[in-house]
TORKOL-4160 file (C-alpha; in steps of 0.2 Angstrom, whole numbers, padded with zeros to 4 digits, m for minus):
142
<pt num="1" X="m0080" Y="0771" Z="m0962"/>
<pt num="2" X="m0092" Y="0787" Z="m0959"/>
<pt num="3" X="m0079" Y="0792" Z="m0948"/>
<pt num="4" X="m0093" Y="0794" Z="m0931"/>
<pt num="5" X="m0082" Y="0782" Z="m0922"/>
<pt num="6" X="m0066" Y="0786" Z="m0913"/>
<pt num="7" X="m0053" Y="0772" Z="m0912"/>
<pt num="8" X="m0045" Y="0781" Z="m0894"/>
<pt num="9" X="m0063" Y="0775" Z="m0887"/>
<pt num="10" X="m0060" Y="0760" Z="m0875"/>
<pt num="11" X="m0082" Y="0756" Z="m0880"/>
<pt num="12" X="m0072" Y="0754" Z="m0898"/>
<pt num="13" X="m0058" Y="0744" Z="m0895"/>
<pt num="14" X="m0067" Y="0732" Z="m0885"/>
<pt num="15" X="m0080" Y="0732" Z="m0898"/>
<pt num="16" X="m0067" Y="0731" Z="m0911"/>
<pt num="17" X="m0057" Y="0716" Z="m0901"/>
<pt num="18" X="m0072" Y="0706" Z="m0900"/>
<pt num="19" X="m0075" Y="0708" Z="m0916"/>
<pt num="20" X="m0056" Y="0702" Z="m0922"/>
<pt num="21" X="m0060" Y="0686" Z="m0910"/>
<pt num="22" X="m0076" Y="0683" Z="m0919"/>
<pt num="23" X="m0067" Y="0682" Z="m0938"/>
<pt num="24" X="m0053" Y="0672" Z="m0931"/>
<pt num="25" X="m0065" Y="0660" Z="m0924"/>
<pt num="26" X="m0073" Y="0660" Z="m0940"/>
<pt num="27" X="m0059" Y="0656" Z="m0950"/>
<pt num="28" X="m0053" Y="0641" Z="m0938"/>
<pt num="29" X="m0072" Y="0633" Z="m0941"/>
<pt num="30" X="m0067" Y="0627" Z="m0958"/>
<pt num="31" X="m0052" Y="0617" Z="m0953"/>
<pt num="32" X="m0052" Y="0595" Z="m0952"/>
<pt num="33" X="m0047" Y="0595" Z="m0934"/>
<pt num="34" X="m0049" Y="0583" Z="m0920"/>
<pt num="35" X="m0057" Y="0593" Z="m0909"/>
<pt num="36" X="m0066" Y="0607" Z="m0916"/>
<pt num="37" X="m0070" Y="0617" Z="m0899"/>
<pt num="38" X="m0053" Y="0617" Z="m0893"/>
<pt num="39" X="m0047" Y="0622" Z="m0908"/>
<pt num="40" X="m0058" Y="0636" Z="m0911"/>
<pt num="41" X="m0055" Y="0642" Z="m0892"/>
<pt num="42" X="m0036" Y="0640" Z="m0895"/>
<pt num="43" X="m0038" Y="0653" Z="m0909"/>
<pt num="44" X="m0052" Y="0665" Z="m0899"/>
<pt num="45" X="m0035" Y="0664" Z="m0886"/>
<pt num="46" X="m0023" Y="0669" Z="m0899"/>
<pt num="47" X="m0031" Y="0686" Z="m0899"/>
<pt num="48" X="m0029" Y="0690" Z="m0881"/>
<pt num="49" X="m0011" Y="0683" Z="m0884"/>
<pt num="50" X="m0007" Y="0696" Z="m0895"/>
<pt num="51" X="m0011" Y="0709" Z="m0883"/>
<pt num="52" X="0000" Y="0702" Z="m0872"/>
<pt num="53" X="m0014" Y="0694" Z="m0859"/>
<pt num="54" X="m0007" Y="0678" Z="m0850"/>
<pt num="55" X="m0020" Y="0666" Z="m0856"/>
<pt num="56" X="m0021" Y="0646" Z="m0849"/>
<pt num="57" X="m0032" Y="0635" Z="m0859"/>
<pt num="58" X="m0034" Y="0619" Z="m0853"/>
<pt num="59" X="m0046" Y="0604" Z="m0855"/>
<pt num="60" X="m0052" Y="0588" Z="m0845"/>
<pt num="61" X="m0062" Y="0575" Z="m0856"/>
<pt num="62" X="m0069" Y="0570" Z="m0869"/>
<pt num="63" X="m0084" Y="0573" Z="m0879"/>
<pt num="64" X="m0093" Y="0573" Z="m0894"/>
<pt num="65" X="m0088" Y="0586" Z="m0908"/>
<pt num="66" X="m0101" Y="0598" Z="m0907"/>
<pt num="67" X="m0112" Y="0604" Z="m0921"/>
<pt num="68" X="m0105" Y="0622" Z="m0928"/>
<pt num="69" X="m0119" Y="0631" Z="m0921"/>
<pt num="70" X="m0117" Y="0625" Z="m0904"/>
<pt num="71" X="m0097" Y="0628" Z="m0903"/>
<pt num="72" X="m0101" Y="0646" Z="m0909"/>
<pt num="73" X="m0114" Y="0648" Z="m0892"/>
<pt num="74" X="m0100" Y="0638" Z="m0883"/>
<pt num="75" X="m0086" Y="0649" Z="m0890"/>
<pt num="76" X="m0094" Y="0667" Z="m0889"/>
<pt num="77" X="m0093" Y="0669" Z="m0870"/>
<pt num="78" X="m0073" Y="0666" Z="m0871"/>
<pt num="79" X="m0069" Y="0676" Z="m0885"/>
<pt num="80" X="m0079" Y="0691" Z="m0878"/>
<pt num="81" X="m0070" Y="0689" Z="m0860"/>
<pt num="82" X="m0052" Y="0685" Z="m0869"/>
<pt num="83" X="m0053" Y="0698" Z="m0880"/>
<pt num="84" X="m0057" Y="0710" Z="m0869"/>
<pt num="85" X="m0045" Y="0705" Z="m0854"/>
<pt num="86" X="m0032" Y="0717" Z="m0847"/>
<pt num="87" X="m0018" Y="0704" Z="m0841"/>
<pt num="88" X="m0024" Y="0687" Z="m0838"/>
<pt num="89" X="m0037" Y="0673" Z="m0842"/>
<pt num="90" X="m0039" Y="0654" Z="m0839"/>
<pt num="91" X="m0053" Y="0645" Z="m0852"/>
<pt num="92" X="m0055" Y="0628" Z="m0845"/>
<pt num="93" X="m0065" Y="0616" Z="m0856"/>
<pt num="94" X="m0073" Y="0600" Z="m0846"/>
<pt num="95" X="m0083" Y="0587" Z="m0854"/>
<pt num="96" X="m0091" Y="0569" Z="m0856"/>
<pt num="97" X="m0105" Y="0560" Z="m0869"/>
<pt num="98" X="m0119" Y="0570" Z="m0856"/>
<pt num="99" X="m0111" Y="0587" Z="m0855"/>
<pt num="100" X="m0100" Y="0600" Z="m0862"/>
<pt num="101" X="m0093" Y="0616" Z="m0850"/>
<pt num="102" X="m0083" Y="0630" Z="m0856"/>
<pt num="103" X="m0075" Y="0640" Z="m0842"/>
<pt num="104" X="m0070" Y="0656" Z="m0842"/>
<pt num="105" X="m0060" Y="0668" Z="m0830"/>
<pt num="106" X="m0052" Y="0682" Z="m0833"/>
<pt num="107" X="m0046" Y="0701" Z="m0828"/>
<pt num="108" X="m0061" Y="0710" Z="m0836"/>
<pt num="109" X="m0075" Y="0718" Z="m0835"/>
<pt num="110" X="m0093" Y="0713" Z="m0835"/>
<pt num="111" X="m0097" Y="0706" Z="m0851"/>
<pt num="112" X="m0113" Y="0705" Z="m0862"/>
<pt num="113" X="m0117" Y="0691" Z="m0871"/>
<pt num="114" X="m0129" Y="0685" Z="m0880"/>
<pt num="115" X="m0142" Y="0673" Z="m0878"/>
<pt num="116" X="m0137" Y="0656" Z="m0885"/>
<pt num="117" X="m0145" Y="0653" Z="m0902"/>
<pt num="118" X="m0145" Y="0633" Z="m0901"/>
<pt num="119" X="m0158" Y="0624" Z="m0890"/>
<pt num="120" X="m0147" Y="0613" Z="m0874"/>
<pt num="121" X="m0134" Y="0628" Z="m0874"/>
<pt num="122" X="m0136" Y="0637" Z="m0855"/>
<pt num="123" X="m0125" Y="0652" Z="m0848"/>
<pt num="124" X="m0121" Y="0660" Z="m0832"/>
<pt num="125" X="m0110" Y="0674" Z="m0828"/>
<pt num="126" X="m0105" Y="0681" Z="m0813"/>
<pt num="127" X="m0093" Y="0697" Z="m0810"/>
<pt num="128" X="m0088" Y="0709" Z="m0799"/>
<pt num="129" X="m0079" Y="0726" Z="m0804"/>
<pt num="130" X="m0061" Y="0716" Z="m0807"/>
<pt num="131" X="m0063" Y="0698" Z="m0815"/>
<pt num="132" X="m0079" Y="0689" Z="m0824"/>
<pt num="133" X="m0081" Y="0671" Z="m0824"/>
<pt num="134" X="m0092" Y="0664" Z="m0835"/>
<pt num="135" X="m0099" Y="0644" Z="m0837"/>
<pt num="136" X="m0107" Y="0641" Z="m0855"/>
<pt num="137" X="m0114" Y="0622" Z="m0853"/>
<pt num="138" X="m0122" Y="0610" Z="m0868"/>
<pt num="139" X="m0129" Y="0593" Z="m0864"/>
<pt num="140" X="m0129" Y="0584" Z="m0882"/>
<pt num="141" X="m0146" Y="0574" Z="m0886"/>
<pt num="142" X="m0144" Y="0558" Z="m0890"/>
């Protein structure tokens, strides 16, 4: 609104994408579904969608519904990476009652995330100059 930022800047667009996958993933946190992780993700994808990226989401599992806080540290890595792809992007979600892994590749570059915010949450990233994969993990206490 102060008018220091220039929306031609790709630092702003990128900033400006992530920032559009974060309030859609905020809005989908309210909603009664079966499987609040997939649905966020699916939501986080929608974003790249719209820009015309090819995005796969696909899961293998099941698991317990993670708490809000946890889906957000789960979800962050893939919004950042889908929101930011050029063309393409595969989110695989793998899980069991021990552990939960979000997966993320896709046509970006490297990506800064934060450091989850919920104790059990773990990341790794790894990326070279034309793609970023990304492994977000939780192992739920029982």
């Amino acid at each position: 609104a102060g008018g220091s930022l220039r929306p031609e800047d790709p630092d702003v667009q990128r900033r400006c994408a992530i920032g559009a996958a974060r309030m859609r993933r905020l809005f989908a946190e309210v909603d009664e579904v079966a499987n609040p992780l997939l649905h966020e993700l699916g939501y986080c994808a929608d974003i790249a969608d719209r820009k015309g990226v090819v995005v796969e989401l696909d899961s293998r599992g099941q698991w317990p519904a993670p708490p809000r806080e946890v889906r957000r540290d789960l979800t962050e890595a893939a919004l950042t990476a889908l929101a930011t792809a050029a063309s393409w992007a595969r989110v695989t979600v793998v899980g069991d009652a021990d552990l939960v892994s979000v997966n993320v590749v896709a046509d970006c570059s490297a990506v800064d995330i934060p450091r989850p915010a919920t104790p059990g949450v773990s990341v790794d990233t790894f990326s070279n100059e034309a793609m970023v994969w990304i492994e977000v993990q939780w192992q739920p206490t029982r």
